[in-house]
C-alpha positions in Angstrom: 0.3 -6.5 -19.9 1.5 -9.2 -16.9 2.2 -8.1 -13.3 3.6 -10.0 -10.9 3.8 -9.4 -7.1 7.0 -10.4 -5.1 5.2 -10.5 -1.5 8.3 -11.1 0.6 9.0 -11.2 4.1 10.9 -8.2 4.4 10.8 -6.8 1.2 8.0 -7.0 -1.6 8.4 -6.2 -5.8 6.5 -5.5 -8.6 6.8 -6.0 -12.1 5.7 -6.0 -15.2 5.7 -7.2 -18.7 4.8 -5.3 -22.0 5.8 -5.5 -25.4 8.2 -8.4 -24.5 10.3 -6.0 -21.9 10.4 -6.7 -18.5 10.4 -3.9 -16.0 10.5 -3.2 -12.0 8.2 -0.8 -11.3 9.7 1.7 -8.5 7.2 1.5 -5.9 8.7 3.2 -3.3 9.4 7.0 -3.8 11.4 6.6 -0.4 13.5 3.4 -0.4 16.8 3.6 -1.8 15.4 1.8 -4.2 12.5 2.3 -5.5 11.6 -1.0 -7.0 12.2 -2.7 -3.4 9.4 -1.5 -1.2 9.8 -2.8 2.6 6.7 -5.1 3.3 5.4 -2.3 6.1 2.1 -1.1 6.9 1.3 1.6 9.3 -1.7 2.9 10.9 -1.6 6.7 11.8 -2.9 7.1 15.0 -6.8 7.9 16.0 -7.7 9.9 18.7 -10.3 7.3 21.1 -13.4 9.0 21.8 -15.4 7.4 25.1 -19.2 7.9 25.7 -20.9 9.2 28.6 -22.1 6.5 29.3 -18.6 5.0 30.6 -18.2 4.5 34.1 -15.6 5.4 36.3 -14.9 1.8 37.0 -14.6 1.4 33.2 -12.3 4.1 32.7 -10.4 3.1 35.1 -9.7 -1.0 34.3 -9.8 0.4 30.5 -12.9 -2.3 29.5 -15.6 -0.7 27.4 -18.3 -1.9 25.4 -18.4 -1.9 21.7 -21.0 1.3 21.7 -19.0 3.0 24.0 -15.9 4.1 22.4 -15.0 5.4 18.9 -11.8 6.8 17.0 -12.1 10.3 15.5 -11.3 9.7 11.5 -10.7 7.2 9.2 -8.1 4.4 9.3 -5.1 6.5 7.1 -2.4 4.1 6.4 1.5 4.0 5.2 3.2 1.3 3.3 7.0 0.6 2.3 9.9 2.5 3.8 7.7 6.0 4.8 5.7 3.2 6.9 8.4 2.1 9.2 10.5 5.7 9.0 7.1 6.9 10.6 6.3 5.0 12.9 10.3 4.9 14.1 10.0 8.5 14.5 6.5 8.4 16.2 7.8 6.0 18.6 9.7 8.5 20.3 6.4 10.0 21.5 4.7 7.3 22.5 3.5 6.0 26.0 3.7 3.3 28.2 1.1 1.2 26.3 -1.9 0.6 28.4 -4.4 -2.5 27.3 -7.8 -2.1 26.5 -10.6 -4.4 26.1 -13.8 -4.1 24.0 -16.6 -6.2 24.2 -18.4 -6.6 21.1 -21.6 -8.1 22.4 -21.3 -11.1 20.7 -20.6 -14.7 21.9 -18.2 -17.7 20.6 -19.1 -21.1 21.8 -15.9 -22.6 23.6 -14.8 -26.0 24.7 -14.7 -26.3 28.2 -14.2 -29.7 29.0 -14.3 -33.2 27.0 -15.0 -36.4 29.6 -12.1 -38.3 29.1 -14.7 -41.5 29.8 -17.7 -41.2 28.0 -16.2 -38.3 25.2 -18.9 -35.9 25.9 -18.1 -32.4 24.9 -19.2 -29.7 27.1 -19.5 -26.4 26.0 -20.5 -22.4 26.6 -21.2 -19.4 25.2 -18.1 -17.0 26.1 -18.3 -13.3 25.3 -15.9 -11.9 22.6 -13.7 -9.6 23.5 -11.5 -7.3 21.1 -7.6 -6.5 22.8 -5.6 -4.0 21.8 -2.8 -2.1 23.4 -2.6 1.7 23.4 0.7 3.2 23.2 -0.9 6.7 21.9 0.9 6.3 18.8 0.2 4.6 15.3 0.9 0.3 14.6 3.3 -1.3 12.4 2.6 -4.4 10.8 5.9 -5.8 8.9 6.5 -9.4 8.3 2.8 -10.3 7.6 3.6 -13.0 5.3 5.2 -15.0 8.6 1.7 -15.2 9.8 0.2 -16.8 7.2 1.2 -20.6 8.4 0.0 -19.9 11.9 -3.3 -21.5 12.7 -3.3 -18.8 16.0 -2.5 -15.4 14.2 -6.7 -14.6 13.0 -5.8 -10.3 12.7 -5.5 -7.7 15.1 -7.5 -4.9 16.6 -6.1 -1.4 15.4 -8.2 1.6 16.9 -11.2 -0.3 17.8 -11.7 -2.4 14.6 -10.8 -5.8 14.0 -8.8 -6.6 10.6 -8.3 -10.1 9.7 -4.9 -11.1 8.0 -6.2 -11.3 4.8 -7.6 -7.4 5.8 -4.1 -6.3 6.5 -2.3 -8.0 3.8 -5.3 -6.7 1.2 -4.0 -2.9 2.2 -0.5 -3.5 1.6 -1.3 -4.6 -1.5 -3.8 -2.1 -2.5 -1.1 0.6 -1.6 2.1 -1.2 -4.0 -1.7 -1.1 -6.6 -2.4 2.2 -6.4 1.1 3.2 -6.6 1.5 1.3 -9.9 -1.5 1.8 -11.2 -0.5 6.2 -11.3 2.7 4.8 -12.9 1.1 2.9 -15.6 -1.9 4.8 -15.8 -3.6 1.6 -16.5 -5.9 -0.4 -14.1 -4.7 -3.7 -12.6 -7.2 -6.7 -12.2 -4.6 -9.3 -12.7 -1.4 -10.7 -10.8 0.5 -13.7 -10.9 1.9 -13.9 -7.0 4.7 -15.7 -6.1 4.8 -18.2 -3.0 7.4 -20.4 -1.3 7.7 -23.9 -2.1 6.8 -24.8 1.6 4.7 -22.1 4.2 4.0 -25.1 5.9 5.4 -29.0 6.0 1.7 -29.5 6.7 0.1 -29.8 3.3 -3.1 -29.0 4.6 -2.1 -25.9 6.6 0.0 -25.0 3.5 -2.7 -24.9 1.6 -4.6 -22.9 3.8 -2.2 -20.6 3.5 -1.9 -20.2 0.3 -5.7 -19.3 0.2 -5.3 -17.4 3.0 -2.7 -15.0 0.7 -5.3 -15.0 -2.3 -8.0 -13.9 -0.3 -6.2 -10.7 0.9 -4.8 -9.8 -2.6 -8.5 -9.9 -3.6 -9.0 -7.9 -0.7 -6.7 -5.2 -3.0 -9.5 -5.2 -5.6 -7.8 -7.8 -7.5 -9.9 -10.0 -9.0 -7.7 -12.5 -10.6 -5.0 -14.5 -8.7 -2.4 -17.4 -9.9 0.9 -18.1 -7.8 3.9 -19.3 -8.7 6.9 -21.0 -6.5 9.2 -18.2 -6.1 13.1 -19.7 -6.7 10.9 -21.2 -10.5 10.5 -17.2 -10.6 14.0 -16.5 -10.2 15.2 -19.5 -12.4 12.9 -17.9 -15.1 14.3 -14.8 -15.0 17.9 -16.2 -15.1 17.5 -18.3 -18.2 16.2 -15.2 -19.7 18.9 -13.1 -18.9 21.5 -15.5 -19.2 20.9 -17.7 -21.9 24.2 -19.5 -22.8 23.7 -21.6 -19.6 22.9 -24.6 -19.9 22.3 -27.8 -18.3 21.3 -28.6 -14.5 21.4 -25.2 -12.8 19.9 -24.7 -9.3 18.2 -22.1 -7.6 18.8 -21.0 -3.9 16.6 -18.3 -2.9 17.5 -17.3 1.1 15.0 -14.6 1.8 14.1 -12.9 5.6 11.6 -15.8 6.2 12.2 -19.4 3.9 14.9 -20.8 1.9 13.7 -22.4 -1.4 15.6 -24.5 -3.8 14.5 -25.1 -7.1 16.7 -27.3 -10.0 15.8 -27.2 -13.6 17.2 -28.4 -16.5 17.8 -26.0 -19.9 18.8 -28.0 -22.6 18.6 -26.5 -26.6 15.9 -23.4 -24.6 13.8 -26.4 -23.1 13.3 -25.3 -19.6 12.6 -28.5 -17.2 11.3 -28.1 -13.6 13.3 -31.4 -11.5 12.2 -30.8 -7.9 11.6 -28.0 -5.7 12.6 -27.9 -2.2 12.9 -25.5 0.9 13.1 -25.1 5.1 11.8 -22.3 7.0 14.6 -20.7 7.8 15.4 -16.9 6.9 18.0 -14.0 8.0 14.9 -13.0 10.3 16.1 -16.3 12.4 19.0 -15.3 12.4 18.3 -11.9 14.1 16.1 -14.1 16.6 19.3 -15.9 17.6 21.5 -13.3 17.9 18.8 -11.8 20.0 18.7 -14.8 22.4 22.4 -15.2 22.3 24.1 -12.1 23.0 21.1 -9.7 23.9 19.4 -12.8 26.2 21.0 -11.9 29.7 20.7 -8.6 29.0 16.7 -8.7 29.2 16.7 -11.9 31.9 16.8 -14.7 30.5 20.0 -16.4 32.4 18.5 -15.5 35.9 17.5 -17.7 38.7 14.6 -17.6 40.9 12.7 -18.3 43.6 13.8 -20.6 46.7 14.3 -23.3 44.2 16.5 -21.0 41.8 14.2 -22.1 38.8 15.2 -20.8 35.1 13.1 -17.8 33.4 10.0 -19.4 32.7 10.2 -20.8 28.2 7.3 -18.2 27.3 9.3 -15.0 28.3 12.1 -16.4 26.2 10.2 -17.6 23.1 8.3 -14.2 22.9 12.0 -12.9 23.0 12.9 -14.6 20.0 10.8 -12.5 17.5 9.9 -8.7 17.3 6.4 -9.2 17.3 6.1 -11.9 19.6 7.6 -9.4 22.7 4.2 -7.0 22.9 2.3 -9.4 23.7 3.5 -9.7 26.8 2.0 -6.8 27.7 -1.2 -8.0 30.0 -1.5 -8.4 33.1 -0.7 -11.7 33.8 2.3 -12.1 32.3 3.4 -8.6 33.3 2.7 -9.4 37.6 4.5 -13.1 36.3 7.3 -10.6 36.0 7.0 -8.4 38.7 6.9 -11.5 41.3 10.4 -13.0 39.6 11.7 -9.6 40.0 11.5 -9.6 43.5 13.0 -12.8 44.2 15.4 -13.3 41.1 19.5 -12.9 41.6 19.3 -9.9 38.3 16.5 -7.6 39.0 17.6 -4.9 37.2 17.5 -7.4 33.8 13.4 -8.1 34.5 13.6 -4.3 34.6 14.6 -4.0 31.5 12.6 -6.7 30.2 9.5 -5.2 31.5 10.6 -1.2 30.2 10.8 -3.2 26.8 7.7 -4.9 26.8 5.7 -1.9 28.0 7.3 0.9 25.6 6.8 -1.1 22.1 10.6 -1.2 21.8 11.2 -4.8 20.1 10.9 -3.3 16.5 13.6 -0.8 17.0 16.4 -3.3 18.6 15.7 -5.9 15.9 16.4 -3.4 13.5 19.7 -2.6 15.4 20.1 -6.2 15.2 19.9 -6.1 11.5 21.7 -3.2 11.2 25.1 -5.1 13.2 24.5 -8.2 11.0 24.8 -6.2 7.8 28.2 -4.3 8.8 29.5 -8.3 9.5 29.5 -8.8 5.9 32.3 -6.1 5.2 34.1 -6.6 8.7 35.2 -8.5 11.6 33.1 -6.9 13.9 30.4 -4.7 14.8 28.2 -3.6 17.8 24.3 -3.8 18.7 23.8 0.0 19.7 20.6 1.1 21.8 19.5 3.7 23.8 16.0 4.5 25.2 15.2 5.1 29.0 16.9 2.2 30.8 18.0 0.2 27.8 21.6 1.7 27.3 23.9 -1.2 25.8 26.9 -1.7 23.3 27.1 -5.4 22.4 30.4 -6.8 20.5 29.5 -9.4 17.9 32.4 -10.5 16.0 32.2 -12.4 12.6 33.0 -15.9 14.3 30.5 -15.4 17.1 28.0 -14.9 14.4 28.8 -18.0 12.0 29.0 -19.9 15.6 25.7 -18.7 17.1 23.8 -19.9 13.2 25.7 -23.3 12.9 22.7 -25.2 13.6 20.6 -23.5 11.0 23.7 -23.4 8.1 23.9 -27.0 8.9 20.2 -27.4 8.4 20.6 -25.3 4.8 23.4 -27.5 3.6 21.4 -30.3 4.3 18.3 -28.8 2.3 20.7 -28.5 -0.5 22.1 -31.8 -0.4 18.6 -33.4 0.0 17.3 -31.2 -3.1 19.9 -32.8 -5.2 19.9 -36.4 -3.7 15.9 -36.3 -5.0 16.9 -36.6 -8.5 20.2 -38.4 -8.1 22.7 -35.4 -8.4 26.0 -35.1 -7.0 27.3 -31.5 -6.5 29.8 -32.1 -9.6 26.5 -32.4 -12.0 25.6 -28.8 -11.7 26.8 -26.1 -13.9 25.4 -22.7 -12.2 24.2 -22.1 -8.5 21.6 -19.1 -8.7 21.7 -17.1 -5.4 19.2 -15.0 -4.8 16.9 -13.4 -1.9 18.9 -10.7 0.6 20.0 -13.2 3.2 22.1 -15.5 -0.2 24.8 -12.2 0.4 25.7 -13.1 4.2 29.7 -14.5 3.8 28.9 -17.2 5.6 26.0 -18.5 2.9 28.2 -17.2 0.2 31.4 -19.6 1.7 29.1 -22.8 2.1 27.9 -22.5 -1.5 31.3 -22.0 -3.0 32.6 -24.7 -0.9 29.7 -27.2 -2.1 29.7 -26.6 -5.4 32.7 -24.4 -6.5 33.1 -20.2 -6.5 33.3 -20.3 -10.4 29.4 -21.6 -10.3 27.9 -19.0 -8.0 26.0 -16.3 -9.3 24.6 -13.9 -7.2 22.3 -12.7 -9.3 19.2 -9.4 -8.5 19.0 -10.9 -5.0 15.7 -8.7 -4.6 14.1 -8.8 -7.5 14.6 -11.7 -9.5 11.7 -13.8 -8.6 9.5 -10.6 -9.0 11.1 -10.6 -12.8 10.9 -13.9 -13.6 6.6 -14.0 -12.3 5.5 -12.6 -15.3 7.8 -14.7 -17.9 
């Protein structure tokens, strides 16, 4: 028996191979289908229990000390589509999140200064502090494979315990386990994972990375771990299922998070790895851009302010730019930042809305809505962002063209990914006998139209754009 674990972006897989057959194992009771399981995890929400020994004043400014607080229960969590269908309809119940802070009673030792003259590092013990904001409902973590190539994301606090990435992306995992392992009423100890070709340009960071991912599928209670590039997954699984195909045949694999190329050789059932490539771009950019583009002046970021009419200050609109980026704007710094261009911007009722979104925990909902207008642009001309919560009431048009013209700079930057994957081993488009698209965002029009115009419509095969690579892991 061979498993191996798809851990996407968006969407995760699992597979497995047993008396020469390959199956998907369906995962996800709820998904449409089962053998794609949305890479979700959701906390239930605990009730937060607060000593005696609390002050007024700490009550009050929401700052406790480790021994002072507690949550009633056990962490309970969700994975897959029943994860983000809860916490969608939880959401409607929540509050205005409120930020707490818990000191642990330990200290980190922080740079404070380094004398540009004489290079002499000063230094002081700074007490930890655990932050975490209440909105009296559970927390969704989706996209946890993003975080892996950031040298700031460490983990989150979630009811007044810290989890570490690897923490959060070990019970993911040991959800999809347990699910399989009541399917194959067999225990699983083993997985062969696959990875992108690139999490980082940064070899070192990439490698970090990679160990970061291995040491929260261990945390899963799996003790052994090998990885494989995910498009060599896919091309695996191709040659397998198609094996008249011969000669140089390349892989595009356009996922929510990283594009990876891959082109192999199959000559006589020799399989030949000749290069891998890849940029991190996904379709979650794409949503990001749309965001900025046509939902941007909505939530403020066109106004002027201030005597000297200055722009919205970069932060606001960088946190803008990715679901999970927008609550953490929710302190009070950046939130009186706000308040102050409020009262002497030329749009005030826009920083309203910006601040109703940052302090209700709304991002998740209107990237979805995002998603949701981007799909229906694949079967027509156009289609409109809907939302609707408090004072967030809006009907955007998006038309096809707007769309292709608002991700020009990224296609461009895919074509040119392609082009430099060939130009590596001295290929010209006319040398390759079958494109393999795979990964969700391969099925946009747009992607679909540049391959075909690269390389031919009679070469493109869109083939099992969510499960291939998972399939072709344990080959």
């Amino acid at each position: 028996m061979k498993i191996g674990l798809d851990f996407g972006t968006t969407n995760s897989s699992l597979s497995l191979l047993a008396d020469g057959k390959i199956t998907l194992l369906p995962i996800d009771e709820f998904a449409q289908k089962p053998e794609v399981v949305r890479s979700a995890l959701y906390f239930y929400p605990q009730k937060l229990i607060i000593a005696n020994s609390a002050t007024d004043a700490q009550i009050k400014s929401n700052t406790f000390n480790i021994d002072q607080i507690s949550y009633e229960g056990t962490a309970k969590t969700l994975f897959g589509q029943k994860a983000v269908k809860t916490y969608l309809h939880d959401n409607k119940y929540r509050q205005e999140g409120k930020l707490r802070k818990i000191y642990t009673g330990r200290t980190f030792e922080l740079i404070t200064w380094i004398n540009p003259y004489s290079g002499r590092i000063y230094k002081e013990d700074v007490p930890e502090v655990l932050e975490e904001i209440d909105y009296g409902i559970g927390r969704l973590f989706h996209a946890l494979k993003t975080a892996l190539k950031s040298s700031y994301y460490k983990g989150s606090t979630v009811f007044g315990k810290y989890y570490s990435l690897g923490e959060l992306i070990g019970m993911f995992v040991a959800n999809i386990k347990k699910r399989a392992e009541s399917i194959l009423n067999e225990k699983i100890e083993e997985l062969v994972v696959g990875r992108p070709v690139f999490f980082s340009e940064d070899l070192e960071k990439d490698k970090v990375a990679q160990k970061r991912l291995e040491s929260g599928i261990k945390n899963a209670g799996i003790k052994n771990v090998s990885f494989e590039y995910e498009p060599i997954g896919a091309a695996k699984y191709f040659v397998h299922e198609k094996p008249n195909i011969q000669g140089n045949i390349l892989v595009f694999d356009f996922g929510g998070g990283t594009l990876d190329t891959t082109l192999i050789n199959v000559t006589n059932e020799k399989f030949k790895v000749l290069v891998n490539d890849g940029v991190y771009i996904g379709g979650d950019l794409f949503n990001s851009d749309v965001f900025i583009n046509k939902l941007g002046k909505y939530f403020g970021t066109e106004i002027k302010w201030g005597d000297k009419k200055q722009p919205m200050p970069s932060r606001f609109i960088n946190a803008l730019a990715s679901w999970f980026s927008i609550p953490n704007l929710n302190n009070a710094e950046d939130i009186r930042m706000l308040e102050n261009i409020k009262r002497q911007c030329n749009d005030p009722d826009a920083i309203d809305r910006l601040l109703y979104l940052i302090k209700t925990n709304l991002s998740f909902e209107i990237y979805e809505a995002i998603e949701t207008a981007k799909k229906q642009l694949s079967s027509q001309e156009k289609s409109v962002i809907t939302y609707n919560d408090g004072t967030l009431d809006f009907e955007i048009e998006i038309t096809k063209s707007e769309f292709q013209k608002i991700i020009k700079p990224r296609m461009d930057e895919i074509k040119e990914t392609i082009m430099r994957t060939l130009e590596k081993v001295n290929l010209k488009p006319k040398d390759i006998s079958a494109v393999v698209a795979t990964g969700g965002s391969s099925s946009l029009p747009i992607v679909k139209s540049m391959l075909s115009d690269i390389f031919g419509g009679e070469k493109i095969n869109f083939f099992e754009l969510f499960t291939s690579i998972a399939a072709g892991l344990v080959l």
